[in-house]
PyMOL Python script that loads the backbone (N, CA, C, O; Angstrom):
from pymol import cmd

cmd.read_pdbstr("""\
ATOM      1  N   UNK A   1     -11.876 -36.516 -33.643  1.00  0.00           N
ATOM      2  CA  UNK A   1     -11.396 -35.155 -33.604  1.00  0.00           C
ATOM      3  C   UNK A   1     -11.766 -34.477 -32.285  1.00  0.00           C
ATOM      4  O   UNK A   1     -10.956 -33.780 -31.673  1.00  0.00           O
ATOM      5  N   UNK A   2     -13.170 -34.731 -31.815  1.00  0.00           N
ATOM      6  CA  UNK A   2     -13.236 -34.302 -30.694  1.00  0.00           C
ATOM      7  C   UNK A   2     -12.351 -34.422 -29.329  1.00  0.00           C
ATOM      8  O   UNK A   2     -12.046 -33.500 -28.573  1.00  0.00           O
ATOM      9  N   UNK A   3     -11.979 -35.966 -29.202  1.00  0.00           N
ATOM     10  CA  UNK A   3     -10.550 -36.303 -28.131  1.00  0.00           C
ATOM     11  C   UNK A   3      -9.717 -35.394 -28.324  1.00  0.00           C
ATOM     12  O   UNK A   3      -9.287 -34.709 -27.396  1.00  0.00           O
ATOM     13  N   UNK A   4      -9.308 -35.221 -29.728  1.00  0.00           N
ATOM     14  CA  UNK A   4      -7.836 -34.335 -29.384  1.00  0.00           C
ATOM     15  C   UNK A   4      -8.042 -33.254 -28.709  1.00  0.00           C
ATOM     16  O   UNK A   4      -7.448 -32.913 -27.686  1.00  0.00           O
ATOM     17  N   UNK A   5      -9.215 -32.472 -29.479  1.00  0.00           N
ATOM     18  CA  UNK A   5      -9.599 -30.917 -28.320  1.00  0.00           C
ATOM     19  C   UNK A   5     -10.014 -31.265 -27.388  1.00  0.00           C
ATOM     20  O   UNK A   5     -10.867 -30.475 -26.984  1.00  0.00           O
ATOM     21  N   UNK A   6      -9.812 -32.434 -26.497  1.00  0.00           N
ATOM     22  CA  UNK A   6     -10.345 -32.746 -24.869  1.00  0.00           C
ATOM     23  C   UNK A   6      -8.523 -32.985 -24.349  1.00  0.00           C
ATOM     24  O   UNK A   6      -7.906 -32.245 -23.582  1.00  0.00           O
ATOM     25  N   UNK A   7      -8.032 -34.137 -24.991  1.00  0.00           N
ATOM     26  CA  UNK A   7      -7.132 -34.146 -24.898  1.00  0.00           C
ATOM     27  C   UNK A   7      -6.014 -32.691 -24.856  1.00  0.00           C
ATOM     28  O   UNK A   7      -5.185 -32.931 -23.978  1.00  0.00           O
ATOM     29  N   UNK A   8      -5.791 -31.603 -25.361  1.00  0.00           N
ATOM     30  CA  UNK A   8      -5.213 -30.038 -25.633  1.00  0.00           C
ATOM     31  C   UNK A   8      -5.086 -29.521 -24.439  1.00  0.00           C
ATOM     32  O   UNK A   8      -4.137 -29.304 -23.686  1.00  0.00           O
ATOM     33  N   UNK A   9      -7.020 -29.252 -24.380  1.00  0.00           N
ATOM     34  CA  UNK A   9      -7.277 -28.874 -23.246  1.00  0.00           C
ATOM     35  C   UNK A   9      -6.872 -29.533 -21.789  1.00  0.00           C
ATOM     36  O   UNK A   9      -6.826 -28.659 -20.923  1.00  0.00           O
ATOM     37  N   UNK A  10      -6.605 -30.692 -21.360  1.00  0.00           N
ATOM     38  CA  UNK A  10      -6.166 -31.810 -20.375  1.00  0.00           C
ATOM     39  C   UNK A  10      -4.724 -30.922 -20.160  1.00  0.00           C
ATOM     40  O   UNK A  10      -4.383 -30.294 -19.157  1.00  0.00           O
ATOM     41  N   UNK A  11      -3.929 -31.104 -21.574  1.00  0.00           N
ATOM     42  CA  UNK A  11      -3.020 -30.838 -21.230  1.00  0.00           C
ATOM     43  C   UNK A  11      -2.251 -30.004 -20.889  1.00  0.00           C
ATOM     44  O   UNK A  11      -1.144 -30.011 -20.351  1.00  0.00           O
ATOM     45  N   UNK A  12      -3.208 -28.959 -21.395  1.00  0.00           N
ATOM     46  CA  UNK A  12      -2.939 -27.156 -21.096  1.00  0.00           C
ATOM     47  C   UNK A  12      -3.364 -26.805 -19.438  1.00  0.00           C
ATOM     48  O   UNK A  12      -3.037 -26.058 -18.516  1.00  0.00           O
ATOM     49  N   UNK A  13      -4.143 -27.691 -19.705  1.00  0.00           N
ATOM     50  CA  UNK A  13      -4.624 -27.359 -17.631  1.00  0.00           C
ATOM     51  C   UNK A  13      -3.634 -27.933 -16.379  1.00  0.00           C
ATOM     52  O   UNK A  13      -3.552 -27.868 -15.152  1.00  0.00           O
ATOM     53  N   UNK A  14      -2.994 -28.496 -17.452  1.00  0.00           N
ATOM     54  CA  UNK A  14      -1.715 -29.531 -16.512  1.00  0.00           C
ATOM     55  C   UNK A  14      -0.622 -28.757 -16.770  1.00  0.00           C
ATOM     56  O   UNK A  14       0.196 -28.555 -15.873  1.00  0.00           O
ATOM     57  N   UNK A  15      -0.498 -28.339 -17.748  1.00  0.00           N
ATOM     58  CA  UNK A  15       0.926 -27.480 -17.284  1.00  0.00           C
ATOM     59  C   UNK A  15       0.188 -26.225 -17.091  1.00  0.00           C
ATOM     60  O   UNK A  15      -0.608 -26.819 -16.363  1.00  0.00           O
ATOM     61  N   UNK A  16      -0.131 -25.378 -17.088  1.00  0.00           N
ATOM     62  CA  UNK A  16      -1.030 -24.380 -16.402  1.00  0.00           C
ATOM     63  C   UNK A  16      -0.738 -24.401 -14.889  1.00  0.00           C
ATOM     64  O   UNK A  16      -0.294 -23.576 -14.090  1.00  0.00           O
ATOM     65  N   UNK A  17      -1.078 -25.417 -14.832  1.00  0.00           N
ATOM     66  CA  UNK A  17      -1.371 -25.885 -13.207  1.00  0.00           C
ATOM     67  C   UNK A  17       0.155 -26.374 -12.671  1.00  0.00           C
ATOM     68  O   UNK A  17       0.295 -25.994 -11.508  1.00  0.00           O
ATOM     69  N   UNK A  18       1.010 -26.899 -13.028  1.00  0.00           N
ATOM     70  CA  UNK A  18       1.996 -26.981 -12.882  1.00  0.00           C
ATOM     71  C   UNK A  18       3.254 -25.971 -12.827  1.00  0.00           C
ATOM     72  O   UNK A  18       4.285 -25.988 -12.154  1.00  0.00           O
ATOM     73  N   UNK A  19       2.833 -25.223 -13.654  1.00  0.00           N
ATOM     74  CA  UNK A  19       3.402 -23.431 -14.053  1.00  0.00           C
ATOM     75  C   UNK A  19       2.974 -22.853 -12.462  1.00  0.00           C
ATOM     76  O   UNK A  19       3.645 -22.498 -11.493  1.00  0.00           O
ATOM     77  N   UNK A  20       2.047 -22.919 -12.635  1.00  0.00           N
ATOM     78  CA  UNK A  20       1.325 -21.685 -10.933  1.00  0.00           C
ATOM     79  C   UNK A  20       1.976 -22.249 -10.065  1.00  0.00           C
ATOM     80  O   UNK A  20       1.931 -21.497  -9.091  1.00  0.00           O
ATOM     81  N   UNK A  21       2.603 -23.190  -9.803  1.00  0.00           N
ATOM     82  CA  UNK A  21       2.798 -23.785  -8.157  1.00  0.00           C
ATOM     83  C   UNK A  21       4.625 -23.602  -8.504  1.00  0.00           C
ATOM     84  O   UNK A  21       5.371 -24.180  -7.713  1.00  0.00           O
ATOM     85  N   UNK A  22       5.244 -22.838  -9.623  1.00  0.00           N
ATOM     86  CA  UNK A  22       6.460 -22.836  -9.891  1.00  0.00           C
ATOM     87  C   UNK A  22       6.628 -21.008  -8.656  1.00  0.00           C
ATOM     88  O   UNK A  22       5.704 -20.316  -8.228  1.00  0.00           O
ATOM     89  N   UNK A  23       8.111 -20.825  -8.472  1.00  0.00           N
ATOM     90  CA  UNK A  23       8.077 -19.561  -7.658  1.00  0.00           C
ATOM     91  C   UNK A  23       8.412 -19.589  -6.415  1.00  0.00           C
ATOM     92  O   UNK A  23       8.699 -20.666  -5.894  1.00  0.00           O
ATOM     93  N   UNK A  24       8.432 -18.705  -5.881  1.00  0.00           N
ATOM     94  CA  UNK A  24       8.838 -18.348  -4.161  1.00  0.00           C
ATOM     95  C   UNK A  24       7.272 -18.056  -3.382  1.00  0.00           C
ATOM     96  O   UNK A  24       6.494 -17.123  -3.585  1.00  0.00           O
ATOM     97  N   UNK A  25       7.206 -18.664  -2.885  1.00  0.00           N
ATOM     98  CA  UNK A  25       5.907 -18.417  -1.984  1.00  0.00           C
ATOM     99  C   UNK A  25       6.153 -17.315  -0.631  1.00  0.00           C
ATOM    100  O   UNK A  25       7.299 -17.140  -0.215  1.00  0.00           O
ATOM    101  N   UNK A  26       5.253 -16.770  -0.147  1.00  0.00           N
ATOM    102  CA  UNK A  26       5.239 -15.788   0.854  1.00  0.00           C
ATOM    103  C   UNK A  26       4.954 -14.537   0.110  1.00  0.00           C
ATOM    104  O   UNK A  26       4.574 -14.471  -1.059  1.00  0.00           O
ATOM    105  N   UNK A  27       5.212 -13.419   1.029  1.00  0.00           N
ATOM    106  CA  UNK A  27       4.794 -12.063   0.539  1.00  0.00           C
ATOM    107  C   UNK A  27       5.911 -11.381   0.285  1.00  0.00           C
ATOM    108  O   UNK A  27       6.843 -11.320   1.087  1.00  0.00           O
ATOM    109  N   UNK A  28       5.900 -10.817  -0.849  1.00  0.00           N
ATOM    110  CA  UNK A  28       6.640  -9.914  -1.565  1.00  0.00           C
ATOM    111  C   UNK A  28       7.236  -8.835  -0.536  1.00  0.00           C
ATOM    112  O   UNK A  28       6.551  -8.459   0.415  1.00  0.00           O
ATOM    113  N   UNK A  29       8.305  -8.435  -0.718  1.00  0.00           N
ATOM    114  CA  UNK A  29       8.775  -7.451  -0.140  1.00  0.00           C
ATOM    115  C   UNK A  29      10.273  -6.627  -0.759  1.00  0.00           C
ATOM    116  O   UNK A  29      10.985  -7.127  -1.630  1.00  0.00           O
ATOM    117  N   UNK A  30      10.549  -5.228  -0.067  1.00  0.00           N
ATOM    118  CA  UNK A  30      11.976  -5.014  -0.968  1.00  0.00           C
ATOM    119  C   UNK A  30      13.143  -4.802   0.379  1.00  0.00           C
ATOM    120  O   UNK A  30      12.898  -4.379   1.509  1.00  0.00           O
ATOM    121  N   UNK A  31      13.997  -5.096   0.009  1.00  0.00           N
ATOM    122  CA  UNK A  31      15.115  -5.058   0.914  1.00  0.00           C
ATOM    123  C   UNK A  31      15.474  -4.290   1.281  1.00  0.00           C
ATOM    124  O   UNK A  31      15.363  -3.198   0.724  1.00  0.00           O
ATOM    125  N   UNK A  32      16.210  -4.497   2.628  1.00  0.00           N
ATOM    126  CA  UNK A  32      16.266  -2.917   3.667  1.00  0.00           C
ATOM    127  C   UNK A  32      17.717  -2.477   3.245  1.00  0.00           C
ATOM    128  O   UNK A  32      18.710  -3.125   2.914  1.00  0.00           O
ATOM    129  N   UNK A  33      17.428  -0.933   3.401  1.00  0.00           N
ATOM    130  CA  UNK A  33      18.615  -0.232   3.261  1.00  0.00           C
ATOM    131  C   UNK A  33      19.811  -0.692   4.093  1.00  0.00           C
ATOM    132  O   UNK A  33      19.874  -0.765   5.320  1.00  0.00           O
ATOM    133  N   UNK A  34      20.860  -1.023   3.078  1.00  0.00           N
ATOM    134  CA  UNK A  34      22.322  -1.227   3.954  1.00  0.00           C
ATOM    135  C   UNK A  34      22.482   0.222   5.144  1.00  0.00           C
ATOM    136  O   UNK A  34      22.267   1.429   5.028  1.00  0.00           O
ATOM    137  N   UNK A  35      22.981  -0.689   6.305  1.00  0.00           N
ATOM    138  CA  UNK A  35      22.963  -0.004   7.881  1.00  0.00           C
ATOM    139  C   UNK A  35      24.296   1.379   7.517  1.00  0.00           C
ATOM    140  O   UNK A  35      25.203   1.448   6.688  1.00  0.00           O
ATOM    141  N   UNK A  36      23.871   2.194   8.470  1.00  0.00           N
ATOM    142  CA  UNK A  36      24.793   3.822   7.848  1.00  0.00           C
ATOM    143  C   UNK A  36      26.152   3.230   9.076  1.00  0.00           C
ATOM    144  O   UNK A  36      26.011   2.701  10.179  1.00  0.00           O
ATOM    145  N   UNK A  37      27.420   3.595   8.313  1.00  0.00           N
ATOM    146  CA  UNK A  37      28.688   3.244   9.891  1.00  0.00           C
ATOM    147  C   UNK A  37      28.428   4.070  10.911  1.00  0.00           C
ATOM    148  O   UNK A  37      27.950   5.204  10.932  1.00  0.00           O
ATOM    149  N   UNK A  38      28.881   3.211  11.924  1.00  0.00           N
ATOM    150  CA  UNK A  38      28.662   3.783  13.386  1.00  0.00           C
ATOM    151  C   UNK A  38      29.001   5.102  13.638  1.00  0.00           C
ATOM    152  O   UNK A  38      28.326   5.851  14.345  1.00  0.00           O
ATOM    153  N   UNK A  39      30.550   5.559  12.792  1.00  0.00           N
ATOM    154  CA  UNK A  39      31.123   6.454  13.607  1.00  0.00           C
ATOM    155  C   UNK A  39      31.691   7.099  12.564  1.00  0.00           C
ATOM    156  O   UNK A  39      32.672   6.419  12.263  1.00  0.00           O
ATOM    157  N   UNK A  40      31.570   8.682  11.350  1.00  0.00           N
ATOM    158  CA  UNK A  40      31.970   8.939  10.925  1.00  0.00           C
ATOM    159  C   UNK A  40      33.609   9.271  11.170  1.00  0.00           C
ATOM    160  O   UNK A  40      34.088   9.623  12.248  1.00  0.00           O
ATOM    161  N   UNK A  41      34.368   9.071   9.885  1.00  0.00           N
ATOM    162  CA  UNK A  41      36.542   9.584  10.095  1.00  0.00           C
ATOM    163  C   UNK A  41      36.488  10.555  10.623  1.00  0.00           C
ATOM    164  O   UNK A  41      37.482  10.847  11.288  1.00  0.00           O
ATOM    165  N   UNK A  42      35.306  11.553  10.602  1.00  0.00           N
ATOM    166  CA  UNK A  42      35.640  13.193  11.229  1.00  0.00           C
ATOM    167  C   UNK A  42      36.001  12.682  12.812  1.00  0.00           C
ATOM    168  O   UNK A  42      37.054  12.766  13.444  1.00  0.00           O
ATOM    169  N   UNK A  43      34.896  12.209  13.118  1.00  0.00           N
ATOM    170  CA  UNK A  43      34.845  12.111  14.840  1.00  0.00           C
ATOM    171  C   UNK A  43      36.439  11.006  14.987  1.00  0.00           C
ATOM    172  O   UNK A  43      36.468  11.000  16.218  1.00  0.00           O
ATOM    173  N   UNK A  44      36.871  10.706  14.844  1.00  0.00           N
ATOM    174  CA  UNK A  44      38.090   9.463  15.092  1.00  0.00           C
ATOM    175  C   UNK A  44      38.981  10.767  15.605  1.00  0.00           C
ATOM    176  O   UNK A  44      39.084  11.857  15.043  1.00  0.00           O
ATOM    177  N   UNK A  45      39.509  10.385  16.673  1.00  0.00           N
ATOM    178  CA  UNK A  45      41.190  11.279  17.182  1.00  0.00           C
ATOM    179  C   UNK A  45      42.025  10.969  15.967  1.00  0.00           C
ATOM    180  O   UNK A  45      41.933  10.070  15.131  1.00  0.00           O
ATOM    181  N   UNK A  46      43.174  12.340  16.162  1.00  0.00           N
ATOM    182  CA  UNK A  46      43.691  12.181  14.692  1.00  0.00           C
ATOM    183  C   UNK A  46      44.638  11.405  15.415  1.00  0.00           C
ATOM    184  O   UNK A  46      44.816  11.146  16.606  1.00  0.00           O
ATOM    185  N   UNK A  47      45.209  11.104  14.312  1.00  0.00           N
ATOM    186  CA  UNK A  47      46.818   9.791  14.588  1.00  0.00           C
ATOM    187  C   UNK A  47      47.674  10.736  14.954  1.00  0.00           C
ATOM    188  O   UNK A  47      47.568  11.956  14.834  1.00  0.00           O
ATOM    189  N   UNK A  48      48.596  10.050  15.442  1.00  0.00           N
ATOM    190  CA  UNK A  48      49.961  10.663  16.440  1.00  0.00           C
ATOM    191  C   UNK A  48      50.917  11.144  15.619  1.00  0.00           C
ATOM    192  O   UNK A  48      51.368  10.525  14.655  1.00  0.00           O
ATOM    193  N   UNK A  49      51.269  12.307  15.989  1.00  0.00           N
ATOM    194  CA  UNK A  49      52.766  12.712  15.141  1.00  0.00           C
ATOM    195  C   UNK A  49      53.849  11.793  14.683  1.00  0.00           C
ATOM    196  O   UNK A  49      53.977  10.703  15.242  1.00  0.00           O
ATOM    197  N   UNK A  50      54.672  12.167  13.667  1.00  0.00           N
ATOM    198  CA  UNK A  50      55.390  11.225  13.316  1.00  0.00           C
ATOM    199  C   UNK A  50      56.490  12.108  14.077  1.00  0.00           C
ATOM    200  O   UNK A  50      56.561  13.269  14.481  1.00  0.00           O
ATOM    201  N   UNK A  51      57.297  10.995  14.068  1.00  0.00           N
ATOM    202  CA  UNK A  51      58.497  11.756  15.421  1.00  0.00           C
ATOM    203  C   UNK A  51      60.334  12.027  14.103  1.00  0.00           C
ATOM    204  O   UNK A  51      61.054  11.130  13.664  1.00  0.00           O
ATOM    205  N   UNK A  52      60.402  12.802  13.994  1.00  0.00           N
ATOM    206  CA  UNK A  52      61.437  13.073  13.199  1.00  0.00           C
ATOM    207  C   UNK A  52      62.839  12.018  13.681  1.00  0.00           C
ATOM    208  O   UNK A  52      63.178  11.663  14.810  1.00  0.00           O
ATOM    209  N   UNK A  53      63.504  11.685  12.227  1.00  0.00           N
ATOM    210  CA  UNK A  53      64.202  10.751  12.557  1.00  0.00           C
ATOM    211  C   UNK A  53      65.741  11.422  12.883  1.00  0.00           C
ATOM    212  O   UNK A  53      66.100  12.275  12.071  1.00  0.00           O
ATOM    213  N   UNK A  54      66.358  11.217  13.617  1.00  0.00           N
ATOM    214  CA  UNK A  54      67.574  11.841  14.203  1.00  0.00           C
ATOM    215  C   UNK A  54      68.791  11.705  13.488  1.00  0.00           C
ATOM    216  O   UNK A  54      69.192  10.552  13.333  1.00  0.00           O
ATOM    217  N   UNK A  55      69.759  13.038  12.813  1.00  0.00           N
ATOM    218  CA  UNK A  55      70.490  12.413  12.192  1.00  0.00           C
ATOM    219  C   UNK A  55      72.144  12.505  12.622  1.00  0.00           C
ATOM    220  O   UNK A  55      72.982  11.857  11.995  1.00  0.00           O
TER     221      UNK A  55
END
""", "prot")
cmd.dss("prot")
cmd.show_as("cartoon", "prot")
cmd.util.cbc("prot")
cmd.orient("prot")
């Protein structure tokens, strides 16, 4: 009876140990804000007249 609780324990330390090394390694961090557009529609020249069609 004693093996098996040596044995439990063996095996709990093995996946234990196998569990911890699961994951992304390095340092945590949060992602950067998407970049603002260059050039707001206000600032753009407006578009060209439409030229009336002749009848």
């Amino acid at each position: 009876m004693k093996s098996s609780s040596a044995l439990n324990i063996g095996i709990a330390a093995v996946v234990f140990g196998l569990l911890g090394g699961c994951g992304q390694a390095g340092p945590l961090y949060l992602p950067k804000p998407p970049a603002k557009p260059a050039a707001p529609a206000a600032a753009l020249p407006p578009p060209p007249a439409s030229i009336p069609a002749a009848q």
